[in-house]
N, C-alpha and C positions, 0 to 999 in steps of 0.2 A: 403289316403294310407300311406304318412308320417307319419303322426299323430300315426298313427297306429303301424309301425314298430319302431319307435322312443319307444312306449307305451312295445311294446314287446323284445325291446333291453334292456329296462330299468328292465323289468318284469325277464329275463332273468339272468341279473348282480344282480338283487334281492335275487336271488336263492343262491349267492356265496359272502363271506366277499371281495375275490381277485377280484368277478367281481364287487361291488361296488366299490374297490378299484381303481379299472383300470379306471370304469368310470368317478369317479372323477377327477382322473390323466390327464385324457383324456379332460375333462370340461377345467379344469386350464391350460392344455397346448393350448388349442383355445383359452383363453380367453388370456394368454402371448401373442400369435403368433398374436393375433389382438388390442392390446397394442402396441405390439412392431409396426406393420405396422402404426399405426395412430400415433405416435409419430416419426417414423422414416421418412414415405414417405407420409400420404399424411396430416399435419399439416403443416411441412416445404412447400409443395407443395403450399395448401392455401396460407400461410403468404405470401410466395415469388411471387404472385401473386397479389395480394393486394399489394404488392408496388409497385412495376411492373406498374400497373395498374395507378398510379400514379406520373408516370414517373420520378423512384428512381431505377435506373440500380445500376444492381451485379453482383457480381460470380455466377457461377453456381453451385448448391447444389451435392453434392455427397454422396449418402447413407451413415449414421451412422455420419463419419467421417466429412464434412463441407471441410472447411478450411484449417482444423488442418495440416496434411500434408504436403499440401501446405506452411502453417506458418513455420513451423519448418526447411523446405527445403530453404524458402526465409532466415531465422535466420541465417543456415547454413554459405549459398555463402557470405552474407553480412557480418558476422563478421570472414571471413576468408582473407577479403582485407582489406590492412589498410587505414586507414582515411588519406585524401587529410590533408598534413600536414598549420596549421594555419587555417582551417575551424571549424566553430560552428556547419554545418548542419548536424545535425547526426541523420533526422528523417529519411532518410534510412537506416541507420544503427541499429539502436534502435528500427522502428518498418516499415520495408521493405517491409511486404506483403500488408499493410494499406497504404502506401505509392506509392505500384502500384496501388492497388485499385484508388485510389485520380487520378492518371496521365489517368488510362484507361474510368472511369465510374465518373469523379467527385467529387465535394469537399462531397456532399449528395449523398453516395452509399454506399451500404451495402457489408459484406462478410456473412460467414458461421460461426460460432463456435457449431461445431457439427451440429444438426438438427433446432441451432435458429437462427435464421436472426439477423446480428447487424447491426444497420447501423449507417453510423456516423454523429454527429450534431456538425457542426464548427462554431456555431453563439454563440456567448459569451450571448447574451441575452435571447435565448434556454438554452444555460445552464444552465443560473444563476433561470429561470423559473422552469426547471428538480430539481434542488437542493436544492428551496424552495420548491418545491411537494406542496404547500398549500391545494391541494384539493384529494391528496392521489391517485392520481392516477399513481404516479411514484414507486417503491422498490427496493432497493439493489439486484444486483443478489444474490440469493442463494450460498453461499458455496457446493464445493462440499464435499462429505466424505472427501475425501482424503488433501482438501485445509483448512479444520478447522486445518487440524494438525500443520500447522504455528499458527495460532493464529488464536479464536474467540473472539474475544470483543468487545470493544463500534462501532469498525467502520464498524462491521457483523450487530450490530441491528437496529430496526425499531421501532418505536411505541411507546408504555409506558415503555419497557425492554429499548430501547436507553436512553430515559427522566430520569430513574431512576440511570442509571449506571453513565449516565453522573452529574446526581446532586452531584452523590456522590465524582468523579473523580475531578469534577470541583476545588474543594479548595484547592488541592497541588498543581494549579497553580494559586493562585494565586500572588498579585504581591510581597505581604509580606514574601510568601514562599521563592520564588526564590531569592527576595535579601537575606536570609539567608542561601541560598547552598555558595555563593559568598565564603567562605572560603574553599570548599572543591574544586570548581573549581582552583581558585590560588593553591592550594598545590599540585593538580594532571596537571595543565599548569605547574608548577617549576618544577617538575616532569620529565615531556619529556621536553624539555627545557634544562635544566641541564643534561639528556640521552644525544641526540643531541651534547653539547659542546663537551660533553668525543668524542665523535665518530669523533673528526674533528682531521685532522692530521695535518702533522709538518708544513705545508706552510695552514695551517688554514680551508680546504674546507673536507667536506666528501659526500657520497652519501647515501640519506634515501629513501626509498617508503613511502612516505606520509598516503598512501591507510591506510595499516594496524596499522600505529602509530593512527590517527585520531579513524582510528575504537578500540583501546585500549582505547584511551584518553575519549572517550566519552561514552563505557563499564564501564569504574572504575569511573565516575562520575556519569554516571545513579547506579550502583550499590551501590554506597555507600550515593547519596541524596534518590533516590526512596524507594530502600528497606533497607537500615543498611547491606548490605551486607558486600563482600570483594572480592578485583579484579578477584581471582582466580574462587570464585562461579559464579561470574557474566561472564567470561571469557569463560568458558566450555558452559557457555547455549547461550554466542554468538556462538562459532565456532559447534554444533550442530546444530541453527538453521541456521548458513551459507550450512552445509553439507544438510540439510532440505530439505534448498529453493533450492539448484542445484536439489535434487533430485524429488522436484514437478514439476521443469521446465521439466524434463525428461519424467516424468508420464504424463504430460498434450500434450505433444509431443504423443504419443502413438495413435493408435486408438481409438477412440471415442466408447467403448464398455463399455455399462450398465454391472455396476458390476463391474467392474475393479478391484475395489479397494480389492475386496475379494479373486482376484485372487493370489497365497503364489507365487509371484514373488519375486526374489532377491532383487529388489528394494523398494518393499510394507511391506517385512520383513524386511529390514533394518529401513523404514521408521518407520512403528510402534515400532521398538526398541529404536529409538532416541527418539521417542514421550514418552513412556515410560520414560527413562533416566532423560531428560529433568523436564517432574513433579515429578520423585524424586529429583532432585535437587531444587525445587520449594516448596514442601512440606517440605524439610528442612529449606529452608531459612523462610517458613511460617510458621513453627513451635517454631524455636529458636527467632523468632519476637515477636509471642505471647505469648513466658513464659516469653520477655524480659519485655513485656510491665507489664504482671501481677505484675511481681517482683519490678517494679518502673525504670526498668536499660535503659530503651529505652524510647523514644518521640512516641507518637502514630500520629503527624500531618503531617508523611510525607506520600507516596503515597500507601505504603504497610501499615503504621498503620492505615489511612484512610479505606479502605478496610476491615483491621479486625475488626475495630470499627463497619461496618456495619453490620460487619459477627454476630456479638454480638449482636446486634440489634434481627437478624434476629431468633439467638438461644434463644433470649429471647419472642418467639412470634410475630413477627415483619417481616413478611415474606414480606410485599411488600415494606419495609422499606431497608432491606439489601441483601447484595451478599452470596451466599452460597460460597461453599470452591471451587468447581468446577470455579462460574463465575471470583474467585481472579486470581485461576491462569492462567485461558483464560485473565484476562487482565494484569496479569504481563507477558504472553508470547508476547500478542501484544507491551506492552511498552516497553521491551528489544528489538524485535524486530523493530520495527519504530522510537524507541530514538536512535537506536544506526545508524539506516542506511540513515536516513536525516539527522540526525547534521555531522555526518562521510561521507557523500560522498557531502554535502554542502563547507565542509574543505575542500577537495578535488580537489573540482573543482575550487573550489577560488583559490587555489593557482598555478592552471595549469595556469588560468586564466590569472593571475596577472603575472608568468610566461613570459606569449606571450605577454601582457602590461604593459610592465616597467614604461611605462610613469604614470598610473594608479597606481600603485604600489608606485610612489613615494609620490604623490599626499596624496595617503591613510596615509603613513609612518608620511609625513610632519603634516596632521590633527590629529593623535595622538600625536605624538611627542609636537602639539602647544598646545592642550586642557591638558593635563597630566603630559607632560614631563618623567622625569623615573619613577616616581610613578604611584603604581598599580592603576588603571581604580577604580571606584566608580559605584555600579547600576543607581544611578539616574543619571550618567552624558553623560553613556552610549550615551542616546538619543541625544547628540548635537555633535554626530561623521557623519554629514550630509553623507560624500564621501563614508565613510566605509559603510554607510547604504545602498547607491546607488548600489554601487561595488556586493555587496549582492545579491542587488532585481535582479540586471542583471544577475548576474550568478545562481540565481536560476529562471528570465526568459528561459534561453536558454539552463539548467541542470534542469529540475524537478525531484523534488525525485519521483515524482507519472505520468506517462508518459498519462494514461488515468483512465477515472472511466467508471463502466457501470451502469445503470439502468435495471430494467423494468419495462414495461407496464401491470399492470396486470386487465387491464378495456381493451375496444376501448375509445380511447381519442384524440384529434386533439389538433396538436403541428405545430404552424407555416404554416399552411396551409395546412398540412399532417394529413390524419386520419390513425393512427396506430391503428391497432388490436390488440388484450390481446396478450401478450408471443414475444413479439417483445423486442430485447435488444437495446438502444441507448448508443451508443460508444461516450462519452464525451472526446472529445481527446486533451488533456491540451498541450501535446508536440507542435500538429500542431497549436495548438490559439496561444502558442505563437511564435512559429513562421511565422506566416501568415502575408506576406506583405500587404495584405489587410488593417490588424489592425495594423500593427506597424511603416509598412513605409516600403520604398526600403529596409530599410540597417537591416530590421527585423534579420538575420542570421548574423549579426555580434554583437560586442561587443561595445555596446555605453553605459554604467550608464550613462550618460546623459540626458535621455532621461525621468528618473524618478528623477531630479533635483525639478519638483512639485509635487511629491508623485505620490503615485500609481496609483490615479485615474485620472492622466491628463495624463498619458505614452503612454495612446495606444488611440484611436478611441471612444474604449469603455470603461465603468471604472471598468469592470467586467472582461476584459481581460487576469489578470495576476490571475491564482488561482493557486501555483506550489506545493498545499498539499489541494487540492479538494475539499477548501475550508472550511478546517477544523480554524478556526480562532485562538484557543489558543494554537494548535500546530505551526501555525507560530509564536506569542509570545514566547513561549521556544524556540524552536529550533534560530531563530535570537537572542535574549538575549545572546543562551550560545554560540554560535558561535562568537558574536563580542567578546566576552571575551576571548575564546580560541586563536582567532587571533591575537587579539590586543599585546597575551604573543609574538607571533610571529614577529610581527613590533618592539614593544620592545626591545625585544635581540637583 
């Protein structure tokens, strides 16, 4: 009898364009409405079950939305108090609702982000297993719409698209490169240095924000080694993606609703307008790059001629060889953005740092001062600044530029005695490794460089312990290089 009437509703909507039409309408709206329920209620149901099952305590799931809420409400209260003055421990502060999670459900317990279970893995040797993937069973979360619009590039991909981008990226770091920025570093440290003096008044002292000087000082260096730029280009496309990232923190704050991004909100339309903005100032500097280089007036070996050389590759037939125009400027937005906000808030913290320990502070001063004297620093001498190196590793132990990474699982695969099922996220949480007195010792939340006096891999417990850029290895090369050098102008004067 179904069969039947199903046969003559259909025979019926036959008769009429609008009732074919409706029934279609009518098809696709069942088949959304039961899309939406298996991704909203009962996948999360499954998954949170399965570890459950397992005895891996959580939050409790809330339709659509997870966590999220909840996160942003924990964000709220917590950076509304100020921090216990001479304290390092700022993993309530920086990530509060992960940090109740830890005190009610354990160091291995899961939250929500939206409708996917993360849960967190504080074993540095999980880790460091998640981040070799050797057997492919781990992936980068997905970007969403909305979070490409910071940047997608090498540290979005996976697979032979990572292999490729990175072959290409790899040789404007290398070590030959960098020691030939060394002149443009010094004349942008002399730079603010010489700002600075003017600023000091009649009895010799003045007051600067650090923040924003660092983050200049290390914009007009990345713009003029990376791409040939000039402070001011480079300048405008930091304080966009500054205005960016507040605004994705906001959007990610929101409801957990498929489609968002589509929705002509005040915020989605400003958003796309900077994105916008942004690759037209991108597409100029890639433009004036590339008649430079035709014309003989530019170096094609730094990060942006690198790039167009592929790009040329690519125009010549050569398509699995180079980057189209599109992947240049998804990696020139990531490298503006991540050159500028770990060498700039690495300054930063160093010297709040150094600040609260004078005695470390002297210590550092005295090690340059003996290796150099007044003369400018050398690249290769760099390396025999033992203290300063210490000083470093500890405040980007207890300051990470990258506070966690995530994965997923997009198989079932067993991880440390856990069988996780596909679509499960593991929350790799750099902040809490390293501060975990498990791994570091009682005095893990304070400030000891001492502790990395035999390198990095006798510091902690484990020698996997310290990852404070997720592992990325020749970003800690740059980023430490140009930092002891930016510093060093600072001990100096």
């Amino acid at each position: 009898m179904a069969t039947e009437g199903l046969r003559m509703l259909l025979a019926d909507a036959s008769r009429s364009p609008w009732g074919v039409a409706g029934a279609a309408a009518a098809v696709a709206l069942l088949w959304f409405a039961a899309w939406v329920l298996e991704w909203a209620w009962w996948t999360p149901r499954r998954l949170g079950r399965a570890l459950r099952a397992q005895g891996i305590r959580g939050t409790r799931y809330r339709l659509f939305t997870g966590d999220i809420p909840e996160n942003a409400r924990c964000n709220a209260v917590a950076r509304s108090r100020p921090m216990p003055l001479g304290s390092h421990d700022i993993t309530p502060r920086v990530l509060p609702m992960f940090s109740n999670a830890i005190k009610e459900h354990g160091k291995v317990s899961f939250t929500w982000f939206g409708p996917t279970p993360r849960v967190m893995i504080p074993d540095p040797e999980l880790v460091r297993e998640i981040l070799s993937n050797k057997f492919g069973h781990f992936g980068k979360q997905r970007s969403t719409r909305i979070g490409k619009l910071l940047a997608n590039g090498l540290a979005n991909h996976e697979g032979e698209k990572w292999a490729k981008h990175r072959r290409i990226l790899n040789p404007a770091f290398h070590h030959e490169k960098i020691k030939r920025m060394l002149p443009v570093f010094s004349a942008c440290c002399e730079e603010m240095i010489t700002r600075w003096g003017n600023s000091m008044s009649a009895d010799g002292s003045c007051e600067i924000d650090f923040c924003p000087e660092f983050q200049n000082l290390t914009g007009d260096v990345i713009s003029r080694t990376a791409f040939g730029s000039n402070f001011q280009e480079g300048m405008k496309i930091f304080q966009l993606q500054g205005e960016l990232g507040e605004r994705l923190i906001q959007a990610f704050q929101t409801l957990f609703i498929p489609g968002y991004w589509f929705f002509p909100t005040k915020n989605n339309r400003r958003m796309r307008a900077i994105d916008r903005e942004i690759r037209m100032i991108l597409r100029g500097i890639i433009g004036k790059k590339e008649r430079a280089i035709k014309n003989g007036e530019a170096s094609s070996d730094d990060l942006l001629g690198l790039l167009l050389e592929s790009n040329m590759q690519q125009s010549n037939g050569k398509a699995n060889l180079g980057l189209s125009i599109e992947d240049i400027i998804q990696e020139c937005k990531l490298f503006y953005f991540a050159g500028m906000e770990t060498t700039s808030v690495l300054l930063t913290w160093t010297l709040i740092v150094l600040s609260m320990h004078p005695e470390w502070q002297e210590q550092a001063r005295e090690e340059v001062l003996h290796h150099f004297g007044r003369t400018t620093p050398d690249f290769e001498n760099l390396g025999r600044l033992k203290i300063v190196t210490m000083i470093f590793y500890e405040v980007l132990r207890l300051y990470p530029p990258i506070t966690f990474l995530t994965r997923r699982t997009y198989k079932a695969m067993e991880l440390g005695g856990i069988k996780y099922p596909a679509g499960v996220n593991l929350m790799l949480p750099i902040l809490f490794i390293h501060h975990d007195p498990d791994i570091w010792g009682k005095d893990a939340r304070e400030f000891n460089p001492q502790r990395f006096a035999d390198g990095i891999s006798n510091a902690a417990k484990h020698p996997a312990a310290f990852f404070p850029f997720g592992g990325s290895s020749f970003h800690v090369v740059v980023a430490k290089k140009k930092s002891r050098f930016h510093v060093l102008y600072a001990f100096l004067k």
